[in-house]
C-alpha positions in Angstrom: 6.6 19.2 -8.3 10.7 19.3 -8.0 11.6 15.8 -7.6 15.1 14.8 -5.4 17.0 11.9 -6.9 19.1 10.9 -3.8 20.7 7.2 -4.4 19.9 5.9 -1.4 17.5 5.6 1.2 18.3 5.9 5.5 19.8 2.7 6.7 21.6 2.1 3.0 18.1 1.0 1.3 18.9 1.6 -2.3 16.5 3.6 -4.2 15.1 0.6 -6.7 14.7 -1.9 -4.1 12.2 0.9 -2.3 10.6 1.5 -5.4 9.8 -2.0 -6.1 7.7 -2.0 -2.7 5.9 0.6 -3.9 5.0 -1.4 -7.0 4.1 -4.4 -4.5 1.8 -2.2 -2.4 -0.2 -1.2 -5.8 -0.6 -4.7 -6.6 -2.3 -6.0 -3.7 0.7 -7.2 -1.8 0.8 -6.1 1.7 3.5 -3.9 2.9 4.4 -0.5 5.1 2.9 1.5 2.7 -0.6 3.8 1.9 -1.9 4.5 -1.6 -2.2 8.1 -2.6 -3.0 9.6 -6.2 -3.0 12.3 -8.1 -6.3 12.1 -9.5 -9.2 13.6 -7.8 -11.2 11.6 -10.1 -9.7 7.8 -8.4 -9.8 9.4 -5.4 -13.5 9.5 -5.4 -14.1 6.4 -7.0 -11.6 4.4 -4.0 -13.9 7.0 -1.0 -17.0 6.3 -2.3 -16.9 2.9 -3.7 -16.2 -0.7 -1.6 -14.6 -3.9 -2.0 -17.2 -6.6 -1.6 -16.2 -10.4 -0.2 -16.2 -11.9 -3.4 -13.7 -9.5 -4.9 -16.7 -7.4 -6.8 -16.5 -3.3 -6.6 -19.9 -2.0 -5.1 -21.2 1.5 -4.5 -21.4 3.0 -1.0 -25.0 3.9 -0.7 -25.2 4.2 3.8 -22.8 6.1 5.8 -20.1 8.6 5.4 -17.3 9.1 3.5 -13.2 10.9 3.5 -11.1 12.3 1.1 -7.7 13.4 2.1 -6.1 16.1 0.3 -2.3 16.1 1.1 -0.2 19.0 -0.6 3.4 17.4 -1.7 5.2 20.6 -1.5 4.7 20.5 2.3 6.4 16.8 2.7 9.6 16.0 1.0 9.7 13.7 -2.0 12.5 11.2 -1.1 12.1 6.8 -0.4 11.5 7.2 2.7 8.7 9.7 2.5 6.8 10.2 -0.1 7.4 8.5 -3.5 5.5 8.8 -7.0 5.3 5.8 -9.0 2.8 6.8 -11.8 4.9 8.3 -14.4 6.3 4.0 -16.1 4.5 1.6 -17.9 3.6 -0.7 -15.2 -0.9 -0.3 -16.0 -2.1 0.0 -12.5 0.0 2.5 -10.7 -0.3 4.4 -14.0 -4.3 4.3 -14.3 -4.5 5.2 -10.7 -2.0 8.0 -11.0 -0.1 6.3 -8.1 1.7 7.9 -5.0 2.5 6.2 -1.8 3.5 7.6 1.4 5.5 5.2 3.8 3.9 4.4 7.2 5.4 2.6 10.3 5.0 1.8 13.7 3.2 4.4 15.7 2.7 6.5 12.3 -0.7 8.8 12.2 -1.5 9.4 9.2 -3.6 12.7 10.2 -0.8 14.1 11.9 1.1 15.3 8.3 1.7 18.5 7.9 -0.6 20.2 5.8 -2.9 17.2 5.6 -6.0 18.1 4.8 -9.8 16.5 5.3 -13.2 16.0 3.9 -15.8 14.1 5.3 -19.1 13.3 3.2 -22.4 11.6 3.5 -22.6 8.9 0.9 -24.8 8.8 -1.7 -25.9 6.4 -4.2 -26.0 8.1 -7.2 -22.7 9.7 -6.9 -21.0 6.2 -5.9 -22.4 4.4 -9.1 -21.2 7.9 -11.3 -17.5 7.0 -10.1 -18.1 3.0 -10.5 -19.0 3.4 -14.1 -16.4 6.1 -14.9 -13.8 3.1 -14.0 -15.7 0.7 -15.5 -16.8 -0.9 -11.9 -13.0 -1.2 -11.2 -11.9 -2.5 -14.1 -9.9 -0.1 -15.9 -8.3 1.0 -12.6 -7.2 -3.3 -12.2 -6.3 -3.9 -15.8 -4.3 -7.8 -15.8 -0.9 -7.5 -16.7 2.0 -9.7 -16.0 2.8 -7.5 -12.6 -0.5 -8.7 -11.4 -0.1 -12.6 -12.1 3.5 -11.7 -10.0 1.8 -10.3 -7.5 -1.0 -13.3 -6.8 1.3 -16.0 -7.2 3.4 -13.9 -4.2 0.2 -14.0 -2.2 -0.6 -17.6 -2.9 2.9 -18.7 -1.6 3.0 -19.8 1.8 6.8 -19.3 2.3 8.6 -16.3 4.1 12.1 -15.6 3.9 13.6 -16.3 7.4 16.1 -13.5 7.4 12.9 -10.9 6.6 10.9 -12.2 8.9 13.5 -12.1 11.9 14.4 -8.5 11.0 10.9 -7.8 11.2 10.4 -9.3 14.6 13.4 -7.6 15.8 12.2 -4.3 14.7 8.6 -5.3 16.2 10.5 -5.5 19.6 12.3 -3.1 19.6 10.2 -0.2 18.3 7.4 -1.0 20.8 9.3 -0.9 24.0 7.3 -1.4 27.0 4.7 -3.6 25.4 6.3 -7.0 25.8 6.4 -7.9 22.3 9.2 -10.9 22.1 11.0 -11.7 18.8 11.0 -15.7 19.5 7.1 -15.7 20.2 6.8 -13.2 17.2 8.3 -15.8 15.0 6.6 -18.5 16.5 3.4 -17.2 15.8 3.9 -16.5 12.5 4.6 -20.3 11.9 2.2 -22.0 14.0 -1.3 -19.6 14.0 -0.6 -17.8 10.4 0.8 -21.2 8.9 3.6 -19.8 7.1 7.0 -21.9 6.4 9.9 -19.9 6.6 13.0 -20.9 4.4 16.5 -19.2 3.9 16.0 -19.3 0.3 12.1 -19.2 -0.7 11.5 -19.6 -5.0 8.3 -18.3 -5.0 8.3 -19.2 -9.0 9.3 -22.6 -10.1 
């Protein structure tokens, strides 16, 4: 792979600050973004294992399966694209060989060129071979102080105002026609998601 280094991103988004959501989306905290890897191996482990509702990795033993195989050198490596984020020291993007491709509003992830797909039947015996290969999760989720970051982040129930507006904004007016309103947007988000929104959130004290 021949990696561009441009500075910046479109729209004057510097090239760390994009970066760092990348490193937000690995660690559980939502964002535009979709986890890819490099590994074949993780890959099957993340299609043919599930999350269960108290946090506990579990083999898929009903159903079906997908595995996506998307070839880089048909999509341009660049912030606002494609980004790998495996090669630093961070543990979980590096144990998951990490990759993420940026989504947005009316994005199809099946529509990228060159994207390719697998669809399986799922069986137990294969799910539990990938769920002790990673240790039932655990070697893919190794603690480290990114993670204790990330879940204090999650725990907070503060927004920054200014990133919530944008948002709204961009809500509106990428979705013309559908009546979305950037005051009911906001309003929402305080009253039925219980969020405060503050000009200057410490998310750490």
């Amino acid at each position: 792979i021949s990696r561009s280094s441009p500075q910046t991103a479109p729209d004057g988004v510097s090239l760390a600050l994009t970066f760092e959501f990348a490193l937000a989306q690995h660690y559980g905290v939502p964002t535009g973004y979709m986890d890819l890897s490099e590994s074949f191996d993780v890959a099957c482990f993340f299609a043919t294992c599930s999350l269960d509702t108290a946090g506990k990795w579990r083999p898929c033993t009903t159903g079906s399966g997908v595995l996506y195989l998307l070839p880089t050198e048909r999509m341009p490596i660049r912030p606002d694209a494609l980004q790998p984020i495996g090669l630093q020291m961070l543990p979980r993007p590096k144990e998951q060989f990490g990759w993420l491709i940026v989504c947005g509003i009316n994005f199809d992830f099946e529509d990228v060129p060159g994207l390719q797909l697998f669809e399986f039947a799922h069986d137990e015996s294969v799910s539990r071979y990938f769920l002790d290969m990673f240790s039932f999760g655990r070697s893919l989720f190794p603690d480290d102080a990114m993670a204790t970051v990330a879940d204090t982040i999650m725990a907070s129930s503060s927004l920054p105002e200014g990133i919530v507006v944008s948002v709204a904004q961009s809500l509106q007016d990428e979705t013309k026609g559908l009546g979305f309103n950037t005051s009911a947007i906001i309003a929402e988000i305080r009253s039925s998601l219980g969020f405060n929104l503050q000009s200057n959130v410490e998310v750490f004290n």
